[in-house]
C-alpha positions, 0 to 999 in steps of 0.5 A: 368867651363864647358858649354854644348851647345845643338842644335836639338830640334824642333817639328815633327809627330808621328813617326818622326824622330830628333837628339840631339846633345851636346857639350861641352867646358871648363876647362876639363881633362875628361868624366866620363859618358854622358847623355840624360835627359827629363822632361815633363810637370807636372813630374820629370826629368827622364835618357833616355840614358847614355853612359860611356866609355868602357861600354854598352849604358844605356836606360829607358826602353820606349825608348829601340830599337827607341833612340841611344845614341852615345858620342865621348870622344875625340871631348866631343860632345854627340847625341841621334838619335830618331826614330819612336818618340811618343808624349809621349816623348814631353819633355825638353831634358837636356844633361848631362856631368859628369867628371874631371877639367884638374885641378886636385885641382878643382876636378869632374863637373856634367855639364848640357846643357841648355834644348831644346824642343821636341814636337811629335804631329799630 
């Protein structure tokens, strides 16, 4: 089993400033890709950002030049910095971990943290 704590949600005005960060723990041999996802109200889970090792960061297009996403292999932890926040990216924000069991039997994870909400409003 792998669990992914997260931590760094809250609320803050337009043009604030908040960081994610998520950690995760278990049964793990290694990380394959780290992720950020969000689901606002009344839509579906959308990728923000995702790093894989060695490769450039991945961003959706609405946060381009406001969130960076960073991932530490070694310690598995994972943050998204968010700056100049808009209350249109109001959502739940998910982490995501995709990777191997250090049990090579037990095969690959796709792991997800427990959601922590974001509120940019006035």
């Amino acid at each position: 089993q792998v669990q992914l704590v997260e931590s760094g949600g809250g609320s803050v005005q337009p043009g604030g400033s908040l960081r994610l960060s998520c950690a995760a723990s278990g049964s793990i041999s290694s990380i394959h890709v780290m992720g950020w996802y969000r689901q606002a109200p009344g839509k579906e889970r959308e990728l923000v950002a995702s790093i894989t090792s060695g490769f450039r960061p991945n961003y959706v297009d609405s946060v381009k030049g406001r969130f960076t996403i960073s991932g530490d292999n070694a310690k598995k932890t994972v943050d998204l910095q968010m700056n100049s926040l808009e209350p249109e990216d109001t959502a739940v924000y998910y982490c995501n971990f995709k990777g191997a069991y250090r049990r090579w039997y037990e095969g690959t994870f796709d792991a997800w943290g427990q959601g922590t909400q974001v509120t940019v409003s006035a």
